[in-house]
N, C-alpha and C positions, 0 to 999 in steps of 0.2 A: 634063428635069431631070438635073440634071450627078451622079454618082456622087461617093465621096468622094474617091475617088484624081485626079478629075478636077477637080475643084473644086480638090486641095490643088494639084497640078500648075499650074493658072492663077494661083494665088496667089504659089508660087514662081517662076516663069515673070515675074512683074509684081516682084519685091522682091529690091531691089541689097543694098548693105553702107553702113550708115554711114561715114564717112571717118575717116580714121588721125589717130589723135592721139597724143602723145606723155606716157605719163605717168610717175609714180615708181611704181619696182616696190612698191612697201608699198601703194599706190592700183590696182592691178591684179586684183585678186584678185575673178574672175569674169566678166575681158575676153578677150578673143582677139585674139591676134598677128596683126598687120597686114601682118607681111613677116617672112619665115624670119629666126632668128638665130644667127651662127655665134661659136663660142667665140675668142677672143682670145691666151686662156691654155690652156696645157695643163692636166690635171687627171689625176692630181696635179701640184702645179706642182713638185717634188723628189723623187727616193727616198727613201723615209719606214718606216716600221716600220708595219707590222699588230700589232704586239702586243707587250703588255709585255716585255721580256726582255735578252738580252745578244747584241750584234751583235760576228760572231766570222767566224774564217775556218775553213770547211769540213774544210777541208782539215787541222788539226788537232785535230779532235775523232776522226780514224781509231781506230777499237775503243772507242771511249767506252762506258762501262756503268752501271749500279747496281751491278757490284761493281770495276769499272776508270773511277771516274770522271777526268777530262782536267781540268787544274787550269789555268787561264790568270791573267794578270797585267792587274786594271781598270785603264786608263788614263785613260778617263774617265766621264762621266756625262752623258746627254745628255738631258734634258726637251723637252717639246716648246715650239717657238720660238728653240731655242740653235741657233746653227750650229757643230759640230764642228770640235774644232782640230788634234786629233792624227788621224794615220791610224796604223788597227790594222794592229799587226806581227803577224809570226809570234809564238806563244804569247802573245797579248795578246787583250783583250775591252773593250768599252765598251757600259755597262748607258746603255740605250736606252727611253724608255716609246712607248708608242702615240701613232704622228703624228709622231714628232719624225725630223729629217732624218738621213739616214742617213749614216754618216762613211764615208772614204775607205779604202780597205785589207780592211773586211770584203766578206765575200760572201753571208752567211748572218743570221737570227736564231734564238737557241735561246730559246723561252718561259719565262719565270721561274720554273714550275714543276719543269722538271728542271732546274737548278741550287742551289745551296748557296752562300749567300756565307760566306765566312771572311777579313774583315779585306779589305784590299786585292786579295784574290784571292778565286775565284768556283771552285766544282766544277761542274763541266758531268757529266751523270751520260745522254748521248746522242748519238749521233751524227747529221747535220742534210748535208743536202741544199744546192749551192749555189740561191740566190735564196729560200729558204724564208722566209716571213712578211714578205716586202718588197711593200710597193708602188710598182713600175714608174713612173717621170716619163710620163706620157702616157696611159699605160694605161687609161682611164676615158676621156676626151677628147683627142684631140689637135689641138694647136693650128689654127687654122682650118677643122675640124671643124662640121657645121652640126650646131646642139644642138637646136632644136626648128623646123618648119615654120609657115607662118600660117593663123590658124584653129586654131594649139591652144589650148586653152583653159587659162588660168594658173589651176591649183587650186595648193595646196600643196606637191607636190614639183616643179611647176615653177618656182614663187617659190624653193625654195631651191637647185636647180638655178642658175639665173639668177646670184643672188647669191653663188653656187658661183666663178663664174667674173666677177664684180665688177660684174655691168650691174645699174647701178644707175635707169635710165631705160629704157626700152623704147616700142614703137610698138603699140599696139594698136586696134582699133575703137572708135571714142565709144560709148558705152551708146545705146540707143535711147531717143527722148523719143517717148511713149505720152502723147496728149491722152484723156480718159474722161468720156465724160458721159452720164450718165442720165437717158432724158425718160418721162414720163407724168402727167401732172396727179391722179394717184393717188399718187405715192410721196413720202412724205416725208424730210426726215435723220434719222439715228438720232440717240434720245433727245425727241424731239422727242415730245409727246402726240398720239397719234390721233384723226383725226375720223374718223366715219361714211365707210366706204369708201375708208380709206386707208392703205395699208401703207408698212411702213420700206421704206426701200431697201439692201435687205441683198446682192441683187446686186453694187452697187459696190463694195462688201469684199472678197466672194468674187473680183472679176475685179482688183482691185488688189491683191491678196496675189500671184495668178497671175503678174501682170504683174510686179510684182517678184522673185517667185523665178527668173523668165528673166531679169534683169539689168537693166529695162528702169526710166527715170527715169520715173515717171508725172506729169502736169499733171491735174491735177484739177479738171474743167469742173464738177463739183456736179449738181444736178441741173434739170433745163429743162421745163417744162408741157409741152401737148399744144399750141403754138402756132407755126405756118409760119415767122412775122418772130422769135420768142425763137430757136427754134431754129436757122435763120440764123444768126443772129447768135452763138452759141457757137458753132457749129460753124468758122465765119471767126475766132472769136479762136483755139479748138484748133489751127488750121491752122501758126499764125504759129511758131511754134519746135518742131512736132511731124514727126516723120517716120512718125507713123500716128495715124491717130484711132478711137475708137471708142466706138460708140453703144452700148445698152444695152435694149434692147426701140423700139416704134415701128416695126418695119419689118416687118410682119403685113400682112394685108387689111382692116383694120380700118377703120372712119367715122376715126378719130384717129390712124389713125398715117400720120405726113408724114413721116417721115424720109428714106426713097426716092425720093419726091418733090422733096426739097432738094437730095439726093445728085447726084440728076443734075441740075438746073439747076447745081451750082457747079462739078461733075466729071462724072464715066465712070460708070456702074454697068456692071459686067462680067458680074458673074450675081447671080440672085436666090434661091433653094433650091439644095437639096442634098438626093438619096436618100438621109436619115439619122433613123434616130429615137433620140434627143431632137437637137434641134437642126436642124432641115429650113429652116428660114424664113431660113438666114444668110445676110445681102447683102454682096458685096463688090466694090471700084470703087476708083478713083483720084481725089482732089484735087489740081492741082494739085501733082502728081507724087508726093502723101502716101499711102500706104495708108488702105484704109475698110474699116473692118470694123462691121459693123451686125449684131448679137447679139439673140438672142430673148430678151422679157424674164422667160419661164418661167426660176427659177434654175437646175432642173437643165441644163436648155439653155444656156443660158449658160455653164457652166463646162465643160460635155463639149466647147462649139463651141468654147472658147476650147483645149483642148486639141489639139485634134486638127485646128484652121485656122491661131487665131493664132498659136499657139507656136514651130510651126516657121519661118513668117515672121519672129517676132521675132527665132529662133536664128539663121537666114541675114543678117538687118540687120546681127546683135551682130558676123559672120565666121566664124559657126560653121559647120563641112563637115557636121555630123550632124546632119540636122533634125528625124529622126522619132525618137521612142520604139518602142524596137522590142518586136518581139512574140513571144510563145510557145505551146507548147503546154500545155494544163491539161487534167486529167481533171474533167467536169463530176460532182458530188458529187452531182443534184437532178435531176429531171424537167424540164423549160424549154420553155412556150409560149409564142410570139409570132405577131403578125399579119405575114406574108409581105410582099413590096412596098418594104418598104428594110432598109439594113441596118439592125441594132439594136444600139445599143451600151450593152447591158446593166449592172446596176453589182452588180458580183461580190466577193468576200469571200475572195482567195489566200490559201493557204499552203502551206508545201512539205512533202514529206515524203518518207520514202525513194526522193530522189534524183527524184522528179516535184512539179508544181506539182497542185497542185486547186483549182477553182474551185467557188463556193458560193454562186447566186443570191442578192442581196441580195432583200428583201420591200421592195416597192417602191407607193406611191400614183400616179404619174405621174411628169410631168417637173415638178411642185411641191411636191415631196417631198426637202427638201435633208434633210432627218436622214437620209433613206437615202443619202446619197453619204457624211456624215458615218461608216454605217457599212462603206461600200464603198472598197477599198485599188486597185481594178483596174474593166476594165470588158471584160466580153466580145463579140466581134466576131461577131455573126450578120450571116453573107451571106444576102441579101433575098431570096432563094430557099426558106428554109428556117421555117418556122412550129415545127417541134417537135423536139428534143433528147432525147436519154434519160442519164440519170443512168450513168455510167462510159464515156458518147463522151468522145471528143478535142476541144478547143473552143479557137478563139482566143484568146489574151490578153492583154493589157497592164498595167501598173503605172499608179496616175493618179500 
């Protein structure tokens, strides 16, 4: 039986990158760059002012004071988007706001603060340093400068980045298309009235919120009985515009679970378990060049498998470099027994505090016990070695 790190390894090992598409940056938001992009323009694209005030030359503010203030003559006035017409002379100043292009002749800006306007003419009540409160043409970006690598991922200061420098279009990865379907001749759809022995399928929720918070377009297969030819048969439509499929319980030792069974007549199964508790039974294999992912139908198992198998899969599809959620150290707050033989990936209750994380066993019925992940933020990493914990060890951990 394959360990976790082993398991994820094969799955990364088997899962390329969706192909480059070209979209408008307003429609990007949550893709990854598909190839480095380098700036065009410089940034700033002009010498411009930092701050509100009067753009002067250096050089004649010598002894300026609060009780020797330097009296100059405005020539003009410059807002920002005006292009300056006069260049400042000797004894001369031109009242400048933030952003606006710098004029010719000065060298300096003095902040509005130490000045005095009087009519036409301004007190300067300081003396100023040359380049003071300028922003430099290039300074930030210079022209043909590469702005971001591929595989970053476009959050918010890279959209405005981007549009900093006018690309208004970009190349990023296609979002992943995720086929999902849930089989058991027990579960019904939600809303639907229960009969004798039959539960919602509240699994498909939990694993399609998942799937979309990683980026990913979900196809919603619905749900399929416990039948060899039904099941077939959705699984062949899932295939046709999806770049992964995945199942939802059936894939146990069970009299009724076929999924395994089907997997490999139409593809590859690669492995079948994983040293993990919750979550041991997950199978994974190739369709016709699609990823398979086949999820235990225990919920908690379900969403810890989907964490810590599919997600980074998806993240590598989407062109992301960073596939895992990384880990830390916590101080365990609580005594902690478990049955030795795999690892355990416990559902823990973080928070932080002077400057350390603490971890605080959630109260847990099994892996069919989703109110407990409802109150679990994190999940602690017991290596399979280990059956007992004391309350102020140091413990693995992660954020779900």
């Amino acid at each position: 039986m394959l360990s976790i790190s082993q398991a994820r390894k094969i799955i990364l090992n088997n899962t390329g990158e969706t192909p480059a598409v070209t979209v408008d940056l307003m429609s990007a938001a949550g893709a990854c760059l598909a190839k480095d992009i380098y700036s065009s323009l410089p940034i700033p694209l002009f010498d411009n002012s930092a701050m509100d005030g009067y753009a002067v030359r250096a050089g004649d503010l010598k002894g300026a004071s609060q009780k020797n203030p330097i009296r100059l003559k405005i020539v003009e006035e410059i807002p920002a988007g005006y292009i300056p017409r006069k260049r400042v002379k000797r004894g001369e100043a031109s009242l400048i706001m933030t952003g606006a292009m710098f004029p010719a002749g000065a060298d300096t800006v003095v902040v509005v603060e130490a000045t005095k306007r009087e009519g036409k003419t301004v007190k300067i009540f300081c003396q100023a340093g040359k380049g003071e409160n300028i922003r430099k043409k290039g300074e930030v970006i210079r022209g043909g400068e590469r702005l971001l690598k591929a595989g970053a991922l476009i959050r918010p200061p890279e959209a405005a980045l981007l549009a900093t420098v006018n690309k208004k279009t970009i190349s990023v990865h296609r979002r992943p298309r995720v086929s999902l379907l849930s089989t058991g001749s027990e579960v019904v759809p939600l809303g639907r009235r229960l009969g004798p022995g039959q539960i919602v399928d509240s699994n498909r929720y939990g694993v399609m919120m998942q799937l979309k918070a990683c980026g990913a377009d979900v196809i919603d297969l619905g749900i399929v009985r416990d039948d060899r030819v039904a099941i077939k048969r959705k699984l062949v439509k899932g295939l046709r515009r999806a770049d992964a499929i995945i199942t939802i319980g059936g894939v146990s030792v069970g009299q009724w679970d076929f999924v395994k069974e089907i997997v490999e007549k139409l593809g590859r199964l690669i492995f079948w378990k994983v040293r993990m508790k919750p979550g041991g039974p997950l199978t994974f294999g190739k369709i016709k060049d699609r990823l398979y992912f086949g999820l235990p139908g225990n919920p908690v198992s379900a969403l810890v498998v989907f964490e810590q198998m599919v997600r980074p899969a998806l993240l590598k599809l989407s062109g992301r470099r960073d596939h895992l959620k990384p880990v830390f150290s916590a101080v365990l707050e609580k005594d902690y027994h478990g049955q030795a033989g795999k690892v355990r990936l416990e559902r823990i209750f973080l928070r932080y505090k002077n400057d350390k994380y603490f971890a605080r066993p959630v109260r847990s019925l099994g892996s069919g016990d989703l109110r407990s992940m409802t109150a679990a933020n994190g999940l602690m990493i017991v290596p399979e070695h280990i059956s007992r914990l004391r309350r102020g060890q140091k413990v693995t951990a992660q954020f779900l």
